[in-house]
C-alpha positions in Angstrom: -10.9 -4.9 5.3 -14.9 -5.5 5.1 -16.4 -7.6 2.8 -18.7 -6.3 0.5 -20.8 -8.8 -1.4 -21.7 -6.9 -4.3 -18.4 -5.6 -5.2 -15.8 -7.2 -7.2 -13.6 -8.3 -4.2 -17.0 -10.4 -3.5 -17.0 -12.1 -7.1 -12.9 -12.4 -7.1 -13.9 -14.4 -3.3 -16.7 -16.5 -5.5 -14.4 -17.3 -8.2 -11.8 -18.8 -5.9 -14.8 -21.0 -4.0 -16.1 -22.0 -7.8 -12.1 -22.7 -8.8 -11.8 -24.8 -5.6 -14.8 -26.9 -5.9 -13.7 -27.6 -9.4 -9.6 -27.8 -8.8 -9.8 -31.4 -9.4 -11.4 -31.6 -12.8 -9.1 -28.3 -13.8 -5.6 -30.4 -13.0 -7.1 -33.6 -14.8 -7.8 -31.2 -18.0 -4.8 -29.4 -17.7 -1.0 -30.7 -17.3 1.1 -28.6 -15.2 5.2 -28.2 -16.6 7.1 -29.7 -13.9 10.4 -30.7 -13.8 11.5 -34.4 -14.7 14.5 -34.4 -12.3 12.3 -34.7 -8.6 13.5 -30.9 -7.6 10.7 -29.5 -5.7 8.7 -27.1 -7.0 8.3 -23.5 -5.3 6.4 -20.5 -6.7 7.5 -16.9 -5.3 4.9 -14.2 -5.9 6.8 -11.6 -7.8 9.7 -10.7 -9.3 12.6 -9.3 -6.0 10.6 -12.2 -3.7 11.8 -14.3 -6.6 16.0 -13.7 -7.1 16.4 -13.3 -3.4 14.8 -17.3 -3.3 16.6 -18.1 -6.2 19.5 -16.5 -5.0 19.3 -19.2 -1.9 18.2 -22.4 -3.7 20.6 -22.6 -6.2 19.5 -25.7 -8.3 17.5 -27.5 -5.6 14.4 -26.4 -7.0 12.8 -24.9 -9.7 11.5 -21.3 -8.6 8.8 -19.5 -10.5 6.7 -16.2 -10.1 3.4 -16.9 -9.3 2.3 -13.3 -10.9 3.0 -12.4 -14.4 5.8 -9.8 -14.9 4.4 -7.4 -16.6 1.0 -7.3 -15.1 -0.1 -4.3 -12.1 0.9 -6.9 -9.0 -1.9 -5.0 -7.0 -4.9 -5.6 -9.1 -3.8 -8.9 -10.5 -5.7 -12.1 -9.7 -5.0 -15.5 -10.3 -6.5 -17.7 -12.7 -8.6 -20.5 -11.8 -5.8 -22.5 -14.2 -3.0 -20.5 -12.1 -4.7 -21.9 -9.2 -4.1 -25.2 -10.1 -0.8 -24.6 -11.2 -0.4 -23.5 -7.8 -1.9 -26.6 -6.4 0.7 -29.0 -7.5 3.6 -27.0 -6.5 5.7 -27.6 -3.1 5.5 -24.0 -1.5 4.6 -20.8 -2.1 6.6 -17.6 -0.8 4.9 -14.3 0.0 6.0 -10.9 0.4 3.2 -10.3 2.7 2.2 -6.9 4.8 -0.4 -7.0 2.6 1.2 -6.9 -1.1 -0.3 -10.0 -2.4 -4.0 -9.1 -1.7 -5.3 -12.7 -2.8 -3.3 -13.9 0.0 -6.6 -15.3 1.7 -7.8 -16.8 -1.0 -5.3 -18.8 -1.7 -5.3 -20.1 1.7 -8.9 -21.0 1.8 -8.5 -22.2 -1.5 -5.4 -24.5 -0.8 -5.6 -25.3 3.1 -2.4 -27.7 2.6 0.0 -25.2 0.5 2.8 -24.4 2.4 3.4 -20.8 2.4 6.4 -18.7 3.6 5.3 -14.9 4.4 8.8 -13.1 4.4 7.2 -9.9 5.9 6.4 -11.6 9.2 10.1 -11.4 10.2 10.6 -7.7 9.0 9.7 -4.4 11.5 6.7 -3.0 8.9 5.9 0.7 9.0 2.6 0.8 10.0 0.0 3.1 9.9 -4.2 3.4 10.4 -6.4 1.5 8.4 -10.3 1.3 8.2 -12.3 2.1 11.3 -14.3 -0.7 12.5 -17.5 -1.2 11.7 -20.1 1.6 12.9 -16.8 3.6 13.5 -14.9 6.5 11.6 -11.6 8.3 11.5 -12.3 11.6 10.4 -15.1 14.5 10.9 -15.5 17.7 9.0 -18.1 20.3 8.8 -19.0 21.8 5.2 -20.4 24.9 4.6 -20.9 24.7 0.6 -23.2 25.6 -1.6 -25.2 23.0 -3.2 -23.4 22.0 -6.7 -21.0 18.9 -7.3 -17.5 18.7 -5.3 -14.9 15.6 -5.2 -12.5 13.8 -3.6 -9.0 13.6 -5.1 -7.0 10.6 -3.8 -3.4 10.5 -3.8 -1.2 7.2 -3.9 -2.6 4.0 -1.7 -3.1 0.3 -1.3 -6.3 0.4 -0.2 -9.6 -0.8 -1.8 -12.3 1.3 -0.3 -12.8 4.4 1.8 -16.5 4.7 3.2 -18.1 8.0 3.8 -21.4 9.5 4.6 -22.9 13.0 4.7 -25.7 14.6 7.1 -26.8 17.4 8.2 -26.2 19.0 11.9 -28.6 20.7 14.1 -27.9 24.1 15.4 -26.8 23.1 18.8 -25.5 19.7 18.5 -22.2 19.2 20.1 -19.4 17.0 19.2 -20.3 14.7 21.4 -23.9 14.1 19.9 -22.5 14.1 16.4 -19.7 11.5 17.0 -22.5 9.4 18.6 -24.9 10.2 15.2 -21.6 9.1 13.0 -21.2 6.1 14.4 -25.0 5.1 14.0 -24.6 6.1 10.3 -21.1 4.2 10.0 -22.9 0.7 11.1 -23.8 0.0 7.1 -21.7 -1.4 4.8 -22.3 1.5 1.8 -23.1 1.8 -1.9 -20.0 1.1 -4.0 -18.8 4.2 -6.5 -16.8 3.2 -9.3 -13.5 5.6 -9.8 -14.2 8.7 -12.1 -18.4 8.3 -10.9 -19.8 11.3 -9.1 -23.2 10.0 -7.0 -25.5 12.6 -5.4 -25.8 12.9 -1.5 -28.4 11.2 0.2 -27.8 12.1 3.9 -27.1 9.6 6.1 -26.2 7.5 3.6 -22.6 5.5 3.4 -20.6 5.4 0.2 -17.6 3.2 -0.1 -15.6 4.6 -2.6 -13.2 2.8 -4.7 -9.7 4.4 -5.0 -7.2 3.9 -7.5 -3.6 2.5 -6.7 -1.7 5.8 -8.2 -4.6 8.7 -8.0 -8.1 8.6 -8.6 -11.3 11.0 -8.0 -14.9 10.4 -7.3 -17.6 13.3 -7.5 -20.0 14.0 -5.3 -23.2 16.6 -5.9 -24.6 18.1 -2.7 -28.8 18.6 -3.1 -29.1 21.8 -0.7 -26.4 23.8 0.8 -24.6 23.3 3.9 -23.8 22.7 6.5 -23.2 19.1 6.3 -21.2 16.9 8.4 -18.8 14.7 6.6 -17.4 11.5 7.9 -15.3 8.7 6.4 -13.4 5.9 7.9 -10.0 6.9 6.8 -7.8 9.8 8.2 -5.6 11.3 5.0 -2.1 10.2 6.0 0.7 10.1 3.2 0.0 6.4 2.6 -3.6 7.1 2.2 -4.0 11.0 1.0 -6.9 12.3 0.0 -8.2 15.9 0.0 -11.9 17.3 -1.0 -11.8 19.6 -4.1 -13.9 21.8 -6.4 -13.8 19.6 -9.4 -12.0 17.6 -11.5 -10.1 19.6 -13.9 -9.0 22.3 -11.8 -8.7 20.8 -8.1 -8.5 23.2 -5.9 -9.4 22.8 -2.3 -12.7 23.1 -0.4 -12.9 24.6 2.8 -14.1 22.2 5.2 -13.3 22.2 9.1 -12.1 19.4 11.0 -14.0 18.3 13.9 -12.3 15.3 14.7 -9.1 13.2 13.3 -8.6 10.3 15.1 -10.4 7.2 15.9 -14.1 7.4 17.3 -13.8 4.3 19.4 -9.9 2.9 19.7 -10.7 0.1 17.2 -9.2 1.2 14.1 -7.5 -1.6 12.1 -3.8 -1.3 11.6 -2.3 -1.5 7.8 1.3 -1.6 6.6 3.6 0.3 3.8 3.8 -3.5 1.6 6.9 -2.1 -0.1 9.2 -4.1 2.6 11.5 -5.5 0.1 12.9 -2.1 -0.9 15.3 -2.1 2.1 18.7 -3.8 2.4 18.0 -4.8 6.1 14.7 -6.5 5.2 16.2 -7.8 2.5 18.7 -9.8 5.0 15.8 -10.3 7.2 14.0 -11.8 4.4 17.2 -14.3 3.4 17.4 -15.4 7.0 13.6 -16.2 7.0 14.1 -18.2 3.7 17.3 -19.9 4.9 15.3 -21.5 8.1 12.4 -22.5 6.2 14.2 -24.2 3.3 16.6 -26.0 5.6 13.4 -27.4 7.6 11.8 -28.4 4.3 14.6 -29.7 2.5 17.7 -30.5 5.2 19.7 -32.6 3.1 20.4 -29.4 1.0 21.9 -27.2 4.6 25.1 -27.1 3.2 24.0 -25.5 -0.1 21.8 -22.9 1.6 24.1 -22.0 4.2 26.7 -20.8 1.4 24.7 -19.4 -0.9 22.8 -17.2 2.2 26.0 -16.0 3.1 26.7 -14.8 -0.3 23.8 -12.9 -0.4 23.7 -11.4 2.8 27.1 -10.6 2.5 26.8 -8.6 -0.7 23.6 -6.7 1.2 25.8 -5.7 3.9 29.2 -4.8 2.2 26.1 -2.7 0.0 24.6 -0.8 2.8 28.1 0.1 4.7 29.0 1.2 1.6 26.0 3.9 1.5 25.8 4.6 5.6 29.1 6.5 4.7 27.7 8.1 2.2 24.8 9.0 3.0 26.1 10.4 6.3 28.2 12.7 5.0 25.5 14.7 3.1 23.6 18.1 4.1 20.8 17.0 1.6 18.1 14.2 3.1 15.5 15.0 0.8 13.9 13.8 -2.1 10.7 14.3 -4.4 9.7 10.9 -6.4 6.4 10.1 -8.1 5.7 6.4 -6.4 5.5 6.3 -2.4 7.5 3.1 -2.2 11.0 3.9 -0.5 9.9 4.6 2.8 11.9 1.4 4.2 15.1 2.2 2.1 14.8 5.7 3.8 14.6 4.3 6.9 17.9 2.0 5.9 20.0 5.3 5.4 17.9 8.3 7.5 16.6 9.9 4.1 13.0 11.2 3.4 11.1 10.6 0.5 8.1 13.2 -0.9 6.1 11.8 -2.6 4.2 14.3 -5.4 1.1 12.2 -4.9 1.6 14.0 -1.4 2.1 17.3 -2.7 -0.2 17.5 -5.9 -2.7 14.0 -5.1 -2.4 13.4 -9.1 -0.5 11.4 -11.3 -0.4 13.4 -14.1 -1.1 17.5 -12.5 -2.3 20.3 -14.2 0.0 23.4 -13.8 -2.7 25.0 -10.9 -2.5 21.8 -8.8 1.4 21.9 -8.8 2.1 25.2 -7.5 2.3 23.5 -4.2 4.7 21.2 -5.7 7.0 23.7 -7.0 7.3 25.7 -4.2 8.0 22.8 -2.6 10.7 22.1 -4.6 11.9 25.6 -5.3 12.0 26.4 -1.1 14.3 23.3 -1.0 16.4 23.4 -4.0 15.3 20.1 -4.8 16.3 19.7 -8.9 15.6 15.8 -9.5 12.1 14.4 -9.9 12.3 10.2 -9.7 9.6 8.3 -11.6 8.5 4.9 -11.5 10.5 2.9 -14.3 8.3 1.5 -16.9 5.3 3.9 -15.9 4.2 7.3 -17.2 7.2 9.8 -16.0 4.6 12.8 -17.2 3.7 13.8 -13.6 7.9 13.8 -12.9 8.1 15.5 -16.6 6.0 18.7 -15.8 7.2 19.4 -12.2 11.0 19.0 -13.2 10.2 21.3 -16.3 8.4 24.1 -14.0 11.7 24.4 -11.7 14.6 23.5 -14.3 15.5 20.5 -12.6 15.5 16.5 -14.4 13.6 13.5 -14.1 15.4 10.5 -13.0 13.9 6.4 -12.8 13.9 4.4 -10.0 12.8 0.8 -10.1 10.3 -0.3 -7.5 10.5 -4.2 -9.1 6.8 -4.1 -9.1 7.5 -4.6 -12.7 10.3 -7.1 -13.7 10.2 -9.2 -16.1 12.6 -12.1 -15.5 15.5 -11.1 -18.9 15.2 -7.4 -17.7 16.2 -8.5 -13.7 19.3 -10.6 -15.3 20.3 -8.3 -17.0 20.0 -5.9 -14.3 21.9 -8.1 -11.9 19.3 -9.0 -9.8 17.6 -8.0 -6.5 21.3 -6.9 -5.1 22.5 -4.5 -8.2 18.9 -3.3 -8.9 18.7 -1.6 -5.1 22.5 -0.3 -5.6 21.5 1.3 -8.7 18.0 2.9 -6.8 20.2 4.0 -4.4 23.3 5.4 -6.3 20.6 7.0 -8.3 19.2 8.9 -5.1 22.9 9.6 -3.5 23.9 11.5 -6.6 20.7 13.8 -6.8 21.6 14.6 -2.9 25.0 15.2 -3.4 24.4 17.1 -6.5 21.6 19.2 -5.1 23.7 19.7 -1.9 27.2 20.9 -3.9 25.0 23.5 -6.2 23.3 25.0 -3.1 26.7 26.0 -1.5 27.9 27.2 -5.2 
């Protein structure tokens, strides 16, 4: 990920250097609530990397979340006050593969924190993140009028896509226009808020913000085309994006590829963070935990080793359970609103749609989910899942437009501690996501043969 010092990722960066410098007159104004009893202290950063620690420590130490519940755990920050919370605590415990994105900052900010990363055991789906400096991943020639266009972006964890516009010469060939991309691609870019539209100066890079569910930035061309369009992101399903007429009514532009793919071979590599949806990783991720708290904290082995094989054991009488399942159904497929299950369809040999895939919005208008419906329609597909405690209207419209239902799944992005109790935790929580998927395939599959 660059660094770009005027945007807010630059002042969140000069917030934790101004909390560090000051981290010691912060904890001698502020008193910390530890325990009394000597129990260490660990914080896990949100809510299913919290119950499986839990799950293992028992009452050897007192586990917290680091991130509120009920806050957006990709946007949030911490607190120069959380930070030194933070401070006086014993460990820390990340999901990692990118989910935590002040993960750097904390470790700049607290050189000596011990920190766990459970994703660093766990096989992550990867897939292609920003070209390198002076570099891009996609080419396209426009032939457009001159008049205001946009780019619709789908579902993604990624701050910034960077993008520049200029015009080709008659007889350039690929060859000289990769070589003038990658000239153009050397600057860092002007920063365009979400919902902004900026007017093309050629040769000039934008980095464009993009929102975590959808988002859209408008761009006006001064003269008509053709222009060459570049950007350091290729549209994949964890990062899609698409160019459109407007707003309002989104429908496509033409534009022809001239290259996707790298420009050089030095494209960074990003991961699906949604790990933790997945029984094996969830074992993985107990193991992981297991070795690190016996190293810390040996005189408690004993404790760990029993309470592990609980776990672990309830995981994997879990996913046996749904193998069979699973493997007796015609129906793989599903449609949900979030693109988070990629690794519990990997667990069980399923396949997710997401309709930020198919439509690129949250919240479609009718014309935008045509595509959508078909999709569904050609398929038989009748559920729509939603994100628990988000907006289901995206799920509401497309299940209305083919007679179908909506159905919630829960992510745990969003769990406050009461509502994972009374859910039973990290283990009844995923058999719940997936009971919730195995009925929709079995009933889909039984009323297609009917």
């Amino acid at each position: 990920m660059y660094d770009y010092a005027y945007t807010r990722r630059a002042a969140l960066k000069l917030g934790f250097a101004a909390s560090t410098l000051g981290l010691g007159a912060l904890l001698a104004g502020c008193t910390t609530p530890r325990n009394t009893d000597g129990r260490p202290l660990i914080f896990a950063s949100f809510y299913p990397v919290v119950n499986l620690v839990q799950a293992i420590v028992g009452e050897t130490a007192d586990v917290r979340a680091f991130m509120p519940t009920n806050k957006d755990p990709h946007a949030w920050e911490p607190t120069p006050r959380r930070m030194a919370e933070l401070a006086e605590s014993d460990a820390l415990i990340l999901n990692g593969a990118n989910m935590e994105r002040w993960a750097p900052q904390v470790r700049n900010a607290l050189p000596q924190l011990p920190i766990l990363t459970l994703s660093d055991s766990i096989d992550l789906i990867t897939y292609k993140g920003a070209a390198a400096m002076g570099e891009f991943q996609y080419m396209a020639r426009l032939e457009l009028e001159s008049g205001t266009y946009g780019f619709e972006f789908g579902h993604t964890h990624e701050d910034i896509m960077r993008v520049a516009f200029f015009k080709p010469s008659r007889t350039s060939s690929l060859e000289e226009l990769v070589a003038a991309g990658r000239e153009i691609m050397r600057e860092q870019g002007q920063v365009v808020a979400q919902h902004k539209t900026f007017t093309v100066k050629e040769k000039q890079v934008y980095a464009l913000e993009m929102g975590h569910e959808s988002g859209y930035i408008g761009f006006t061309l001064p003269s008509k085309g053709p222009w060459v369009l570049i950007a350091d992101r290729a549209s994949e399903s964890l990062l899609s994006y698409r160019l459109v007429n407007n707003e309002t009514d989104a429908v496509d532009i033409p534009a022809k590829s001239l290259l996707e793919g790298s420009s050089s071979g030095h494209d960074t590599i990003t991961f699906d963070p949604h790990s933790w949806l997945s029984l094996l990783n969830a074992k993985r991720a107990c193991n992981a935990l297991y070795d690190y708290l016996v190293e810390r904290y040996p005189q408690h082995a004993d404790i760990y080793r029993k309470n592990k094989r609980k776990i672990v054991s309830r995981l994997t009488e879990l996913s046996a359970e749904y193998d069979q399942k699973f493997a007796e159904l015609e129906r793989r497929e599903f449609v949900v609103t979030h693109n988070a299950y990629a690794y519990l369809c990997r667990d069980f040999n399923i396949k997710q749609y997401p309709l930020q895939g198919l439509t690129s919005t949250e919240a479609p208008a009718l014309k935008t989910m045509r595509k959508a419906i078909s999709f569904c329609k050609e398929r038989h597909i009748r559920t729509i899942f939603y994100e628990q405690g988000q907006s289901s209207k995206g799920a509401d419209t497309l299940a209305a437009e083919i007679g179908g239902a909506t159905c919630p799944l829960c992510s745990m992005e969003y769990v406050a501690d009461h509502d994972g109790a009374d859910a039973g935790g990290y283990v009844e929580i995923m058999r719940s996501n997936i009971e919730a998927i195995y009925q929709s395939l079995y009933e889909e599959g039984t009323h297609a043969h009917s």
